[in-house]
Every structure is written in structure tokens, then in C-alpha cells.
Residue, then its C-alpha position, 0 to 999 in steps of 0.5 A: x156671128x152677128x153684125x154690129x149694125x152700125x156707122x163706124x165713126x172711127x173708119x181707118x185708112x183701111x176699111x171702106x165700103x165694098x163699093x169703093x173697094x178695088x178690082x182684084x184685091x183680097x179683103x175682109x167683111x168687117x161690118x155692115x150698115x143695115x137692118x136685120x133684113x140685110x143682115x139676114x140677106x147677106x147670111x143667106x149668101x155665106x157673106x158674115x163678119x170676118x169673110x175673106x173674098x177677092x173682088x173680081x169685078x167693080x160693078x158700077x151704078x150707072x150701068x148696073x154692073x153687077x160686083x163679082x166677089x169670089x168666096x172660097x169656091x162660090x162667086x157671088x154677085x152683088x149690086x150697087x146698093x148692097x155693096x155700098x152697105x158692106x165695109x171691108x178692109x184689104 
């Protein structure tokens, strides 16, 4: 599966950035804003297109705490950058 690489300009209610995403919810990878390398990065992780996670923990910028999301069995944890990269959906 490959990542669309693009700004979405027709956002609807229901998809946002990780980074915006909400303590405790469940969601879906739909997209990521970024090159080859961030793409290729995110893979590496096991996070694609059409992941389901739950999000354990809003990490915050100004204290660098990180984002903890549950994937399956696997707890990845994600900084600010990143995560503000990713767009997801509930």
C-alpha cells in the first residue's frame, strides 16, 4: 500500500492529524503529509494506509511528550513532528 503524498484539501469532519486526535479513541491511518522518507519511516514501524490504532496518549509539544498509540499488540510511540504529519480518522 502506498501513501498518497498529499495535502487533502477536501478534509471532512472526521479526518484530522494525529496530532489533534483525541485520548482513548480508536482511528484509521487515511493519509500522510510527507516525502518518501517519512513514508518509508512509518512503514518501518508497521504504521500504513488503513492502520487501526487506539491512541493511549496525547503527547504535547512543549514538553515533549511523546504520542503512545496501540497497534494491535505493539505500542508505538511518536513525537510531535510525526504525528502532526499523519491524518486519521475516528
Amino acid at each position: 500500500m502506498e501513501f498518497q503524498n498529499i495535502e487533502r484539501s477536501f478534509r471532512s469532519k472526521n479526518v484530522c492529524t494525529l496530532s489533534r486526535f483525541s485520548d482513548g479513541l480508536y482511528g484509521t491511518i487515511v493519509d500522510v503529509i510527507g516525502d518518501a522518507d517519512l513514508q518509508g519511516k512509518l512503514m518501518g514501524m508497521g504504521l500504513f494506509v488503513g492502520t487501526r490504532f487506539q491512541l493511549f496518549q496525547r503527547g504535547t509539544l512543549k514538553s515533549r511528550i511523546p504520542f503512545l498509540l496501540a497497534v494491535s499488540e505493539t505500542r508505538i510511540a511518536l513525537g510531535w513532528e510525526l504525528a502532526d504529519k499523519i491524518l486519521v480518522e475516528e
